[in-house]
C-alpha positions as semicolon CSV with decimal commas, in nm:
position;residue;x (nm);y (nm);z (nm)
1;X;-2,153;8,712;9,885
2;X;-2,332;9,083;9,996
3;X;-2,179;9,290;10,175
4;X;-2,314;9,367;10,537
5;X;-2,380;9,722;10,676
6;X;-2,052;9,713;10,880
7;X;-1,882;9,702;10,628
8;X;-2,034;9,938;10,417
9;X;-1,990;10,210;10,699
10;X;-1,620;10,118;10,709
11;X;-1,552;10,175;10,363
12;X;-1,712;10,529;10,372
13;X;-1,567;10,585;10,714
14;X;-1,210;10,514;10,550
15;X;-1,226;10,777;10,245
16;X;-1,445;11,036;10,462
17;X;-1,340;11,014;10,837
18;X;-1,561;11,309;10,980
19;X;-1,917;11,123;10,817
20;X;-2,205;11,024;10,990
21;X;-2,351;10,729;10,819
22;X;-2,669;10,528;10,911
23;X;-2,721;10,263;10,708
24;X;-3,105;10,043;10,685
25;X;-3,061;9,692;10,516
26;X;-3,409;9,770;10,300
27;X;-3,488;9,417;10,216
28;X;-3,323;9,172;10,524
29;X;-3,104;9,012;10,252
30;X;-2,777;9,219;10,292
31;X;-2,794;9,345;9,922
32;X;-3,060;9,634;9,936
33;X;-2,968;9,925;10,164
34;X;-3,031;10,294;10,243
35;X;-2,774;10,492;10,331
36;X;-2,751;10,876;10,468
37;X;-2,435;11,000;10,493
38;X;-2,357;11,347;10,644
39;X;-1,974;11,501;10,567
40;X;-1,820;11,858;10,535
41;X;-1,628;11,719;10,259
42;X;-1,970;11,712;10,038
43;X;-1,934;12,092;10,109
44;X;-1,928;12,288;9,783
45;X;-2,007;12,000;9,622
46;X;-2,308;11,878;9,350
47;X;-2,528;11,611;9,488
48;X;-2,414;11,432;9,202
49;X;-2,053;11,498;9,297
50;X;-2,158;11,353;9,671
51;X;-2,289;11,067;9,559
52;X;-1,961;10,998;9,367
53;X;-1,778;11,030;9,677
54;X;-1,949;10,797;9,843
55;X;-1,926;10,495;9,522
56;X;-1,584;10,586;9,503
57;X;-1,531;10,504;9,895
58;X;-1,731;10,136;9,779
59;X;-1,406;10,035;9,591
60;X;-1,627;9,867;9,268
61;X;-1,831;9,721;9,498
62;X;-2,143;9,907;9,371
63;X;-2,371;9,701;9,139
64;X;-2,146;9,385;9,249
65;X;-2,126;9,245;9,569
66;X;-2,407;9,558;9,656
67;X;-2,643;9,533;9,470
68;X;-2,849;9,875;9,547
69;X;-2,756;10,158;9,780
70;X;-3,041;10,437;9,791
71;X;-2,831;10,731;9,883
72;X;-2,896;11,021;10,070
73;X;-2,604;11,265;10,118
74;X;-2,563;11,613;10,318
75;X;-2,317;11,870;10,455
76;X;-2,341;12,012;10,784
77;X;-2,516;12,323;10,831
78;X;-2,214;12,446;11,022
């Protein structure tokens, strides 16, 4: 069963409270999404450090019940 963007959103909202995440489902079938996600916790931090963050906040769920997450990630300029 995919996961829909709600949920998604949750699940990074949980492990990074302050992010800002738009999500885009990229293909209409709830298994191909786009994702930005803007945190001061990515402060610091590698992209690919970010980007483990964020699969870390998807529980497994990456390359399961999501199937592909392109992944844009960012700290705040301030």
């Amino acid at each position: 069963m995919p996961m829909n963007a709600h949920e998604i959103e949750s699940m990074i909202r949980a492990a990074l409270p302050d992010a800002v995440v738009e999500i885009k489902d990229l293909a209409g079938d709830g298994d191909h999404y786009a994702a930005t996600v803007t945190s001061s916790a990515f402060k610091g931090k590698s992209r690919v450090q970010q980007h483990q963050m964020v699969y870390a906040a998807l529980q497994g769920h990456m390359g399961g019940t999501l199937h592909a997450l392109a992944l844009t990630t960012l700290a705040p300029d301030n």
